[in-house]
C-alpha positions in Angstrom: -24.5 -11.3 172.7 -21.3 -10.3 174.0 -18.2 -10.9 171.6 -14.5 -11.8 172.9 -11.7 -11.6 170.6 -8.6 -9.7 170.1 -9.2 -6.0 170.3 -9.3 -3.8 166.8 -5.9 -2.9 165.5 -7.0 0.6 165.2 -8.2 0.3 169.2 -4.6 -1.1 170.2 -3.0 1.7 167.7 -4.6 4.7 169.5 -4.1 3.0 173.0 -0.8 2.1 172.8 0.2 6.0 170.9 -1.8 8.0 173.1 0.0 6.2 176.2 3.3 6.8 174.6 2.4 10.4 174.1 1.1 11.3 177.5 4.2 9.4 178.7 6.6 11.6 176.7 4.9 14.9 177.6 5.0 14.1 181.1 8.6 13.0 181.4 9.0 16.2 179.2 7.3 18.5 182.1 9.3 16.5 184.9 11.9 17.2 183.3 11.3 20.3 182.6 10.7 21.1 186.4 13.6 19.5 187.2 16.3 20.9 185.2 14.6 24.4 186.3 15.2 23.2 190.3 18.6 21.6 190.1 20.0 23.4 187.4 22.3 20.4 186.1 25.3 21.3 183.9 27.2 18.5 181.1 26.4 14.9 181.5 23.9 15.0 184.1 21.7 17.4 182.4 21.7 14.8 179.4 20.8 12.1 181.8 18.3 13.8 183.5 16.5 14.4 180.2 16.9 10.9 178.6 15.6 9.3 182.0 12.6 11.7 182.0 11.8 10.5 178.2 12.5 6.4 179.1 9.3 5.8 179.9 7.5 7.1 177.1 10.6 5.9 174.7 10.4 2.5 176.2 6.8 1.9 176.2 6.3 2.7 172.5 9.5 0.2 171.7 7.7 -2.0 173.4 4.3 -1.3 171.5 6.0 -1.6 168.2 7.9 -5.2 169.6 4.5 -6.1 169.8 2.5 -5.1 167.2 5.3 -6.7 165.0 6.4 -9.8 166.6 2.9 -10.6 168.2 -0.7 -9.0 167.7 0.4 -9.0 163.4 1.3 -12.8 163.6 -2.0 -13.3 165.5 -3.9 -11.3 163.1 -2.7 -13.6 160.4 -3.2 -16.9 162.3 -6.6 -16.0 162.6 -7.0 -15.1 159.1 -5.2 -18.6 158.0 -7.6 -20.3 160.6 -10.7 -18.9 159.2 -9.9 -20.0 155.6 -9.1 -23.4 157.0 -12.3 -23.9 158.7 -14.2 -22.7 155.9 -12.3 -24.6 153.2 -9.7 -27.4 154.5 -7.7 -27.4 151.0 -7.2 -23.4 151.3 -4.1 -22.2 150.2 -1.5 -21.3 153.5 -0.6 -17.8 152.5 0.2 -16.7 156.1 2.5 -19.1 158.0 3.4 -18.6 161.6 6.0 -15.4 162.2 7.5 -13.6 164.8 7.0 -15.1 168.2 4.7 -17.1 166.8 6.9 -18.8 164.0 7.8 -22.1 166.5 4.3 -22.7 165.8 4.9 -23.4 162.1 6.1 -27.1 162.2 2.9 -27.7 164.5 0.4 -26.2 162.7 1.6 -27.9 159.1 1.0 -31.0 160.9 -2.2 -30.5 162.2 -2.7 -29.3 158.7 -1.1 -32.9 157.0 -3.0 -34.7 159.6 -6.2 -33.2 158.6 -6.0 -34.0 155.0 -4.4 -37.3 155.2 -7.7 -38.4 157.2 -9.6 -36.6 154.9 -8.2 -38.6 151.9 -8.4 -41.8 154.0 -12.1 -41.1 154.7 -12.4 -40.5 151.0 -10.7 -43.8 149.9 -12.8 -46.0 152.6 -16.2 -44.4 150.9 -14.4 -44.8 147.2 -16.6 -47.6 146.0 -20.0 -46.1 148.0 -19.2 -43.1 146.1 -18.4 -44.3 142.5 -21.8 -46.3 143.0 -23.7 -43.5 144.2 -22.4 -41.0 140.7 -23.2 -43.7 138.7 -26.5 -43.9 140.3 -27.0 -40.1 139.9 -25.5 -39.9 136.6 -27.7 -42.2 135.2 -30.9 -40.4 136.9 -29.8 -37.3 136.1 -29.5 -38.6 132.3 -32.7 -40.0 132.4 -34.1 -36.5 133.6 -32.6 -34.9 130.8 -34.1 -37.2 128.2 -37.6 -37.9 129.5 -40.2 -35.7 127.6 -42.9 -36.1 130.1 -43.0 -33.3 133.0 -42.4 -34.8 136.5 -42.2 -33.5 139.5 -41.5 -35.3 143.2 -42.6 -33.4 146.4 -41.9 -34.7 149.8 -44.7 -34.8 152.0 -44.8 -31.3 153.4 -44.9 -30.8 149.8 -41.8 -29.6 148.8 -40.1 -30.4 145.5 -37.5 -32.3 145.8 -36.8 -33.9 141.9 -37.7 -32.1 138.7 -36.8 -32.9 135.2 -35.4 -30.6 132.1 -39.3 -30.9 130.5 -40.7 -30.1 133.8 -38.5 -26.8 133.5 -39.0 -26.3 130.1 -43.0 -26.8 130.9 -43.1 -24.4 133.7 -40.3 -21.9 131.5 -42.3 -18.4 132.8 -43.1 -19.5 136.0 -41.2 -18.4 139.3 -42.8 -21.5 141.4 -40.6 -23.8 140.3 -37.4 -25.3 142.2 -35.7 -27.0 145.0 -37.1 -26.8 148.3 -39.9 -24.9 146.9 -43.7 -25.3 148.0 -45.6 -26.7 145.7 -48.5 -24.0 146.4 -46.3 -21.8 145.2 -46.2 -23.4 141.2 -49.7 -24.5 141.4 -52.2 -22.8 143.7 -55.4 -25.1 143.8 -56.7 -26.6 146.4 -58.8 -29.4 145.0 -54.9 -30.2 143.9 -53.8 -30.3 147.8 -56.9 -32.6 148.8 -55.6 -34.8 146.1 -52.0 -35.1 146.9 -54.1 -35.8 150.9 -56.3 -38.7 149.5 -53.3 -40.6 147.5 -53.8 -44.3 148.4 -50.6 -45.5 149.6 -50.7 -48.8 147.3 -49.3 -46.5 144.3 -52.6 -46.4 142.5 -52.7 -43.0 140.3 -55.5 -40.4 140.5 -56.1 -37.7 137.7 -57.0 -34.3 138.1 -57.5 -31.4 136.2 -56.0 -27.8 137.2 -55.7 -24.4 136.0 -52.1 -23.2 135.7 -51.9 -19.1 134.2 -54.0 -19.7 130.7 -53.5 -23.8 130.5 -55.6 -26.3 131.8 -53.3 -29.3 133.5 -53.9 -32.6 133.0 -52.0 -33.9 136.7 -51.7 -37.7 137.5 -50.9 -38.2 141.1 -49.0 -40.9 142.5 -47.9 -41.6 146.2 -44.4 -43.7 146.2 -44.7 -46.8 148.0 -42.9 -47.7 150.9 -41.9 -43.9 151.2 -42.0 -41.1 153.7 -45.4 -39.6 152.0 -43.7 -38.6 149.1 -45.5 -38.1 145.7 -44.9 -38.3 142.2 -46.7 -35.8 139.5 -46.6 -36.0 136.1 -48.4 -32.8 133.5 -50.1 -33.0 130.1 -50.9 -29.4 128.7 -55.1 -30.0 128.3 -55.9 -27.4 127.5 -56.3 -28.2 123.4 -58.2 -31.2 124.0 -60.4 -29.6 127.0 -61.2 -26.5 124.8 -61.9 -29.5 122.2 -64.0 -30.8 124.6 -66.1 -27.5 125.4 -65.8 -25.8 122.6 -66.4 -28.4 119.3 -67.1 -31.3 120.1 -69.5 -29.8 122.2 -70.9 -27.9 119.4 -71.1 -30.7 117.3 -73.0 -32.6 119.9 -75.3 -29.3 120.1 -75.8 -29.6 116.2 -77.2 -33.2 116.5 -80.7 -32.3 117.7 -81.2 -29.8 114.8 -79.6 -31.8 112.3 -81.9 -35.0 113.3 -85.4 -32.4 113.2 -84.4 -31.2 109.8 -83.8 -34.8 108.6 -86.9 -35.8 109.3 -89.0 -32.8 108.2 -87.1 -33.6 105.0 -88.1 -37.2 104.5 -91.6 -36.5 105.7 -92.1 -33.8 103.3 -90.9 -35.5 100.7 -92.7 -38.9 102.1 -96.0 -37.0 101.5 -95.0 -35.2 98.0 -94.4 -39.3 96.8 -97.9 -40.1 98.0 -99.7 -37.1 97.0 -98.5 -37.8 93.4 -99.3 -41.6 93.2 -102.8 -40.9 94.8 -103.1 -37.9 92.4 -105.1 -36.3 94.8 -102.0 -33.2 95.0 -102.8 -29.7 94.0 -100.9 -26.9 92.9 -100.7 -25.5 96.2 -100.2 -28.4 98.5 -97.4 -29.6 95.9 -95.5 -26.3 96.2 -95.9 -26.1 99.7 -94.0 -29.3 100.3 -91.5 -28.5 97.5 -91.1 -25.5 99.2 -90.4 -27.2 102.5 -88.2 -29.7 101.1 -85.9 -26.9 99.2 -86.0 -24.9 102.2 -85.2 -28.2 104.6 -82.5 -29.7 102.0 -81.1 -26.0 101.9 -80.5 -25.9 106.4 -79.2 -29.3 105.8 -76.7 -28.6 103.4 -75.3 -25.5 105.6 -75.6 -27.9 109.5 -73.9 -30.1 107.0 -70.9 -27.5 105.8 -70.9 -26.8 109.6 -69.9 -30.1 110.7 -67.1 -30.1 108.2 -65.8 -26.7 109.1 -65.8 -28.3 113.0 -64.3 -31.7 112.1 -61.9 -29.1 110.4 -61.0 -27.3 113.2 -60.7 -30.3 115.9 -58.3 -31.5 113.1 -56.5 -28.1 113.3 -56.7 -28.8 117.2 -55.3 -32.8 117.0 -52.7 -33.1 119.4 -50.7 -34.3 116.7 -50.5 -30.8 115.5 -47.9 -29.7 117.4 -45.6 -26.1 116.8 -42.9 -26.5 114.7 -39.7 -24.5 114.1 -39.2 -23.5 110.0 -35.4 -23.8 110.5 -36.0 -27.2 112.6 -38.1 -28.5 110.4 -36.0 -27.6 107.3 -32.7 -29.4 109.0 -35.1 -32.6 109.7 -36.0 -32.9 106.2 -32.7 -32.3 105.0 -30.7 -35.1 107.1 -34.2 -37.3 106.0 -33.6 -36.8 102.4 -29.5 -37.3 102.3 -27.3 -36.8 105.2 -23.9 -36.3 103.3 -25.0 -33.4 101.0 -27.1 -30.3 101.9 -29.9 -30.5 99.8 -32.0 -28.1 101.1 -31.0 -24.1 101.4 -33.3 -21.8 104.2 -34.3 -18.8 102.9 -36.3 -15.7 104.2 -37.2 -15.3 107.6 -37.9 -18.3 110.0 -41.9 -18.8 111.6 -43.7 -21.2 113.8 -46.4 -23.7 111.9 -48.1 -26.4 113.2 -48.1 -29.9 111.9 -47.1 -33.2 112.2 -43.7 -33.7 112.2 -42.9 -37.6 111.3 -45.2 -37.1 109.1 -45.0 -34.1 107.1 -41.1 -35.5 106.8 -41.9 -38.5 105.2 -44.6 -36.9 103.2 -42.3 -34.2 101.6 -39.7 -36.8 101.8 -41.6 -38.7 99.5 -42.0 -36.0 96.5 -39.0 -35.2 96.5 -38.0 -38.7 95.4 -41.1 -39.3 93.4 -40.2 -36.0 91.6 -36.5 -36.8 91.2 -36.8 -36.4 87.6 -38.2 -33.0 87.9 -36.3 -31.1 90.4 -32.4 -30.5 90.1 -29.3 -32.6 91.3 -27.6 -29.8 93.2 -30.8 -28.9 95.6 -33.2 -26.2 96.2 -34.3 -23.5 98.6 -36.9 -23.9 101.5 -39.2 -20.8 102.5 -41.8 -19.9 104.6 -44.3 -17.5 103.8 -47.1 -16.3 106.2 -50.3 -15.9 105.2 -53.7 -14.8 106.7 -54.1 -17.9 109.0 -51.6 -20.1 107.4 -48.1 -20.6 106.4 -46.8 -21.6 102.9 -44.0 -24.2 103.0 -42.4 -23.6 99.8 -39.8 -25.5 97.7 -37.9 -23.0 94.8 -35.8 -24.3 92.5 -34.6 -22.6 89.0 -36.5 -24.3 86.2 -40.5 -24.9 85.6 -43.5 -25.5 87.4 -44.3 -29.8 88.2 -47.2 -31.2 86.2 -50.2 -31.3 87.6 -50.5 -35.2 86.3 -47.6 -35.8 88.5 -48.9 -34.7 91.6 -52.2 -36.5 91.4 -50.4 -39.7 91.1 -48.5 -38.7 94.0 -51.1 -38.2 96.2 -51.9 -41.5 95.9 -48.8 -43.1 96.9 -48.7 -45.4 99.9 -46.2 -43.6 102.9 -45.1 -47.2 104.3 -43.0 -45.9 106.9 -45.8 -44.4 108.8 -48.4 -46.3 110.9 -51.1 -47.7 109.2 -49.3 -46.9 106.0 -51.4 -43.7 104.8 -51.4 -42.3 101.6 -50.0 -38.8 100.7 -53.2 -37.2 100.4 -54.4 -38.6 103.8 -51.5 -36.9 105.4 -52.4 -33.5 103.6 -55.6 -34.1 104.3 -54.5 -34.3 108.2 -53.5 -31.0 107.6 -56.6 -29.9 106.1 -54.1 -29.1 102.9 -52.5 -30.0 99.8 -50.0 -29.5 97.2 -49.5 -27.4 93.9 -46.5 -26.2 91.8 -46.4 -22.6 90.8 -44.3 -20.6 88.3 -42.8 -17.3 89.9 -43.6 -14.3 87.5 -40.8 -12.7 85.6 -37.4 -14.7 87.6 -37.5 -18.4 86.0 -37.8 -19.8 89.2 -40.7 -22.3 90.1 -41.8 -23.3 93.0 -43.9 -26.4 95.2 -46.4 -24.8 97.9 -48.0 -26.5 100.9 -50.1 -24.3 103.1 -50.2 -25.4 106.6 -51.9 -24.1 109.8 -50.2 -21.5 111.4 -49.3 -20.3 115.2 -49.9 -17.7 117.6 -46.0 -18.3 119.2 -43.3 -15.7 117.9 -40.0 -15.5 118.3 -36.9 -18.3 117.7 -36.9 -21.3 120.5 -34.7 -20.9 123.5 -31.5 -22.6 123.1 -30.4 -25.3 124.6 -29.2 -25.1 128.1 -26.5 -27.2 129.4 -27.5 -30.1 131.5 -28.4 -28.3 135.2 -26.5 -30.0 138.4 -29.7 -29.8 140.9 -32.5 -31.3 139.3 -32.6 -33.4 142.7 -31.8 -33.0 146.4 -33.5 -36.3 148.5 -32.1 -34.7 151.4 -34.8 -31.6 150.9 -37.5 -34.3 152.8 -35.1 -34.2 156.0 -35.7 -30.9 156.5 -37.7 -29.3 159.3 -41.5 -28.9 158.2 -42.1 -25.5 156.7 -44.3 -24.1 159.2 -42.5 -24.7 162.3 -41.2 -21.7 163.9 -38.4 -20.0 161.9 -36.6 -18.9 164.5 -35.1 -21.8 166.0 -34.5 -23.5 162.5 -31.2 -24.4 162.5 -29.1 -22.3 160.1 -28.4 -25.2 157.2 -31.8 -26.0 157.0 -32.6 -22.9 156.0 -33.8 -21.4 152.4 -31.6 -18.6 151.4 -32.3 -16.4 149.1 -28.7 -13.9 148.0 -29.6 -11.1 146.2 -27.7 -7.9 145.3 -28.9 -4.9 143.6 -26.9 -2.2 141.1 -28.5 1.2 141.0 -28.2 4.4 139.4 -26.6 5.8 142.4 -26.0 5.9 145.7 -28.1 8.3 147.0 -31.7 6.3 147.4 -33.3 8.4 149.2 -32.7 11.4 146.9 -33.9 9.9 143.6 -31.6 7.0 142.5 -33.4 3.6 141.8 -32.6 0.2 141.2 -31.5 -0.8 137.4 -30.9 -4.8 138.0 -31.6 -7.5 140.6 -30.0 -10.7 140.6 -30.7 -13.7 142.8 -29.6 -17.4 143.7 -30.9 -20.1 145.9 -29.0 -21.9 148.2 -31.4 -25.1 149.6 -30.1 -27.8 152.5 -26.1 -25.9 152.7 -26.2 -26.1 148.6 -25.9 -23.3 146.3 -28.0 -23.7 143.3 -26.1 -22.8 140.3 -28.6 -22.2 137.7 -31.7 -21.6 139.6 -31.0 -18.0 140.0 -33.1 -14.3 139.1 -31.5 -11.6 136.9 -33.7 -8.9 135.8 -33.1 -5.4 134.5 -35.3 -2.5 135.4 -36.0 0.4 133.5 -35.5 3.1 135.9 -37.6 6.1 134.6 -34.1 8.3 134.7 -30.7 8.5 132.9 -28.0 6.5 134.5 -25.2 8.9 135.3 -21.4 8.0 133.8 -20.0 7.3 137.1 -22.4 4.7 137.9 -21.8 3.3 134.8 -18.1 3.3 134.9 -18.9 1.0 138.1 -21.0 -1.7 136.9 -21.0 -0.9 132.9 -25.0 -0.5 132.8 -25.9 2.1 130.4 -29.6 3.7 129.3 -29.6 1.4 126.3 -29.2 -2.0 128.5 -31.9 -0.8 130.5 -34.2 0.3 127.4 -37.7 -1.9 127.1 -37.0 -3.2 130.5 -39.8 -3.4 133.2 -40.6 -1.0 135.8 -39.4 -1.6 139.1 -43.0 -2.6 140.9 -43.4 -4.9 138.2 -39.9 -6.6 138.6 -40.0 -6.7 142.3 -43.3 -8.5 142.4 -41.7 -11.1 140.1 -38.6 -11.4 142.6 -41.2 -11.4 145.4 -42.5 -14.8 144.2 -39.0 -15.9 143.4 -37.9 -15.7 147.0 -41.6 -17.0 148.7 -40.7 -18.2 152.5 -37.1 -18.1 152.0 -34.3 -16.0 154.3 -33.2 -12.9 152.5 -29.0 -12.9 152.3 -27.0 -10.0 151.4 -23.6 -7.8 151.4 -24.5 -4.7 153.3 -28.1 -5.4 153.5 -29.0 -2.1 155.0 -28.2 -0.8 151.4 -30.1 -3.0 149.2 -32.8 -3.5 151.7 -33.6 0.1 151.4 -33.5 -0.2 147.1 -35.9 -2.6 147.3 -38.4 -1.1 150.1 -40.8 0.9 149.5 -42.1 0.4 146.3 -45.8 -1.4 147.0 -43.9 -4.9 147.8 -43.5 -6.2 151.2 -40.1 -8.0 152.0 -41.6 -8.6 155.4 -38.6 -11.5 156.2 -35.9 -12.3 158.1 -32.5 -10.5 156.8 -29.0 -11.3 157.1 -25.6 -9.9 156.3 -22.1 -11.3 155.4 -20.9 -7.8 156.5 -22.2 -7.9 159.8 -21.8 -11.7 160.4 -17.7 -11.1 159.3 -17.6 -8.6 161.6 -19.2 -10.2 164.4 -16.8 -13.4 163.8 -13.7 -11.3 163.4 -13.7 -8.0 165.2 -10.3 -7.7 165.9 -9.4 -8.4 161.5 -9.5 -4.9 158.6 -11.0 -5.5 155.5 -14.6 -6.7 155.7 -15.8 -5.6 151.9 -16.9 -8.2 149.8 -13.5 -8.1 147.8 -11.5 -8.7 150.7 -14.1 -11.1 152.3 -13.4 -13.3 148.8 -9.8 -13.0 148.9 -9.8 -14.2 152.4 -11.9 -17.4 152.1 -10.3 -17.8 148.6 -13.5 -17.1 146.4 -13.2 -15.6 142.8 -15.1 -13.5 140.5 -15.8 -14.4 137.3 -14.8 -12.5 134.5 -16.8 -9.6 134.2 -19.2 -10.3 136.9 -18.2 -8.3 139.4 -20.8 -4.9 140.7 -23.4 -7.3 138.4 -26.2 -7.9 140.4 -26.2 -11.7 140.2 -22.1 -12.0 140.1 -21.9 -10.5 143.5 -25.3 -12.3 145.0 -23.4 -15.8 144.1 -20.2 -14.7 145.7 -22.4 -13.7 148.8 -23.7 -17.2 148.6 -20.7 -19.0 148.6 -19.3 -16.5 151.6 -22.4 -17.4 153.5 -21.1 -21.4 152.9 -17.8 -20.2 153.8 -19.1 -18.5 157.1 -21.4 -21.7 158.0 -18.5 -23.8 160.0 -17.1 -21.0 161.9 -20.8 -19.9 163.3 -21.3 -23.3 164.3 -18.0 -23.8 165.5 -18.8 -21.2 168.0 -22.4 -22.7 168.7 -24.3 -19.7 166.1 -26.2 -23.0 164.9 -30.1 -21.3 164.9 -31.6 -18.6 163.1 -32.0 -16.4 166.5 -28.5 -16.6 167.5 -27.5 -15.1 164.5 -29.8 -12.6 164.4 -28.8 -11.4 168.0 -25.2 -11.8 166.6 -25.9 -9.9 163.3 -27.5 -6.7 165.6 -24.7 -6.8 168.1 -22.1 -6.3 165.4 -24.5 -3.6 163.4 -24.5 -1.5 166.8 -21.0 -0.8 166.5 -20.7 0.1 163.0 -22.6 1.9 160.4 -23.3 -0.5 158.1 -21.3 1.2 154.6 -18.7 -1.1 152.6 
């Protein structure tokens, strides 16, 4: 593809100098010759001279007239008319001069023109719009609040609506997000023949899939009166489906045994009854049959242990039994017991438990005020202490152990503000627990101890995360089907992925590695804030002080990370079918090559596109790039790897009107734009 345009200043620079200086060293020879021939004296020798020098003289007058009054004033139109196209409220930092300033009044009122229809488009869709937010805000609010996972895929099966517990569900997995496939988050076929069969009245269908280590209970759902779309909704299973192979299964395998040794048990003794009334039993038949009753009653007293231990454990399993936070669970309690005053005073280290929530609340809730008398006004301290398979809830307080009188009748005590009003010892029998006071040796302090089943989790909970802008994008099902050839896809309906990568140096094929990655997503023109990749690597070598001083990684930040394979098979999955984007991509592309992972995909490059659009304009690093399409940096994210791949992001945006603008509107055209520009230069910024 051929590309028109003014010429680059350097080009113009060295043309317009080097005619300047073979003009002024030929009028210096002519002269030269001249003055040798005629021999001029006074006046006309000077003439002679300054008419062999004019030309040169004049045309580099003329040059600099130019360069001043006209190319530099076009250079800086174009600049201004870039920014506008990308971004209509930019900033006019370069207003018409030299020959060009007459232009000024014209162009401000194209400019005015532009905006005032702008803002009169804006008023006449005012109420549409105000609907619309209040529409989305309330969605958006209802996302954030429902607890149920949900996810809604158009019919090429792309997800075009997830919720905060769908995120928080899926929390380790890379499959999840906008525009994504849901293959990708859930590879199982019997799950794509489902989503195929969905009646299109709205009737649900259930299936059950493996996802990692869990077992997914799905419910499938086509939308009525929609395009093929589908709604899917999860249940982790995998407690009551390990129930439901593992004890209850055993306990239905017990029931054969159990049934034979019942009956051996009452025949035997049937026979003993009649052998004595008859008194036709001897010595040996007698102990024979006591025998087998002792040794019958003996396997029935252990089949029945075993079913306890098993009702036990599918208690243990309940799905009411659900991991609890110590420090959570503490606050709960408190704000339960009295919400002005802090009753209750965390101690030791925080640990996950399982248990009932409401209900272990209102039970401990409940002695507290039974034991008013016993405990003191200004509070107590709450630890937890692990154990071997459990974890001690305890209460201390300075003072005596609680009688043991006190607690029995406490057990006893109705909990009305649970459902079928259960007593306290139900509850701790729920739990497969209960409830003593001990006496700590040798401090005065006392203390109330509850074991409770513990957890494999570790670690605190994540925080919170601010409510996320993309949950949704409708538009996602307007989109060309997935499959259909990449190449003429037209360049806003394509799934970008902007990366960047910081290394160790800059000499890759001499030893220096990658150290961090960082990713976003832009789907349908949009930029995904918060859907984004940032991982460290441990890169097996000391990262030098200079490469630090650049992007302020050291060794330490880097210590426990994960190995570079590892990492890039992770961002692998993160970017799936989507279009690799980055800033000097021959750079990164070569970080990330090489390493077992294929990046077999289509590449592009601000660097190259800039230059392709603006040949004739300096200054095409991504700094400048910014500056000129008014971007910004946060602080302290610039030379991260995920602070420069979502200024890329937003530069690709920025770039989208001008390619179009000049008909760039597919995939192919840009990438026989991208090589054009890459031919010419090498590549480095």
């Amino acid at each position: 593809m051929k590309r028109r345009g003014l010429p680059k200043r350097q080009r113009l620079i060295g043309l317009w100098l080097l005619l300047s200086g073979v003009s002024l060293l030929g009028g210096a020879i002519f002269a030269g010759w001249l003055d040798t021939h005629l021999n001029p004296e006074g006046w006309q020798r000077i003439v002679l001279w300054l008419g062999s020098f004019s030309g040169g003289g004049t045309i580099f007058l003329v040059g600099l007239l130019l360069e001043r009054m006209l190319f530099t004033p076009l250079r800086h139109l174009q600049v201004q008319l870039a920014r506008l196209v990308a971004n209509p409220d930019a900033r006019d930092e370069h207003p018409p001069e030299g020959w060009l300033k007459g232009l000024g009044p014209d162009l401000r009122r194209v400019h005015e023109s532009w905006r005032n229809d702008r803002a009169r488009l804006a008023t006449a869709h005012a109420e549409g719009a105000r609907s619309a937010a209040r529409i989305r805000q309330e969605l958006e609010t209802l996302l954030q609040v429902l607890e149920t996972p949900l996810l809604l895929c158009d019919h090429h099966r792309r997800v075009m609506l997830f919720n905060q517990a769908a995120e928080d569900f899926f929390s380790n997995h890379d499959g999840l997000g906008l525009g994504k496939r849901l293959e990708t988050l859930l590879p199982s076929p019997s799950l794509e023949h489902a989503l195929s069969q969905l009646p299109y009245d709205g009737s649900p269908r259930e299936l059950l899939a493996p996802c990692d280590e869990r077992w997914l209970k799905i419910i499938l759902r086509r939308v009525p009166g929609s395009d093929g779309e589908a709604l899917l909704t999860f249940t982790d299973a995998t407690a009551s489906w390990s129930s439901e192979m593992g004890v209850r299964a055993e306990l239905a395998a017990m029931l054969t045994p159990l049934r034979q040794h019942t009956a051996s048990l009452t025949s035997a003794a049937d026979a003993l009854i009649q052998l004595r009334q008859r008194g036709e039993a001897t010595d040996s038949l007698r102990d024979r049959l006591e025998r087998v009753i002792e040794e019958e009653g003996a396997t029935l007293g252990d089949s029945v242990a075993r079913i306890g231990t098993l009702l036990d454990d599918m208690q243990h399993q309940g799905e009411r039994l659900t991991p609890m936070w110590s420090n959570d669970f503490w606050q709960a309690l408190d704000e339960r017991l009295d919400p002005e005053h802090r009753l209750i005073t965390p101690i030791g280290m925080p640990a996950w438990f399982k248990g009932d929530a409401p209900a272990l609340i209102a039970l401990l809730a409940s002695l507290v005020q039974h034991l008013n008398a016993y405990l003191p006004d200004n509070g107590f301290e709450g630890e937890v202490c692990l154990g071997n398979k459990r974890v001690y809830l305890d209460f201390i307080w300075r003072g005596k152990p609680l009688p043991e009188r006190e607690l029995a009748q406490w057990r006893q005590k109705t909990l009305e503000s649970l459902p079928l009003s259960p007593t306290a010892a139900d509850v701790l029998r729920q739990h497969a627990s209960d409830i003593w006071s001990l006496a700590d040796e040798n401090s005065g302090y006392a203390r109330i101890r509850m074991p409770l089943p513990a957890t494999e989790r570790v670690g605190a909970p994540r925080e919170a995360t601010p409510p996320r802008p993309e949950f949704h994008d409708f538009g996602i099902a307007d989109l060309p089907a997935p499959d259909e050839e990449l190449a003429h896809r037209s360049l806003r309906s394509l799934e970008v992925v902007a990366f960047d990568t910081e290394t160790t140096g800059l000499e890759l094929r001499r030893g220096d590695t990658v150290i961090s990655v960082g990713a976003c997503r832009v789907v349908n023109a949009r930029l995904l804030a918060s859907e984004v990749f940032d991982q460290k690597v441990d890169p097996k070598r000391p990262i030098p002080p200079e490469s630090t001083a650049i992007h302020g990684l050291t060794d330490a930040d880097v210590e426990g990370a994960p190995p570079l394979d590892i990492v890039l098979t992770r961002f692998r999955q993160y970017v799936s079918d989507a279009v690799l984007l980055a800033h000097n991509a021959s750079f990164d592309m070569l970080a990330i090559s090489h390493h077992g992972v294929d990046f077999d995909l289509p590449v592009l490059d601000t660097l190259l596109i800039s230059r392709a659009l603006d040949e004739a304009i300096d200054g095409h690093d991504l700094d400048s790039l910014a500056k000129r399409y008014d971007l910004t940096f946060p602080p302290g994210t610039r030379h991260t790897a995920l602070g420069d791949a979502r200024v890329t992001a937003e530069l690709w945006l920025a770039l989208l009107p001008r390619l179009e603008a000049r008909g760039i509107d597919t995939l192919e055209k840009l990438l026989a734009l991208q090589s054009n520009a890459f031919d010419k230069e090498d590549g480095s910024a």
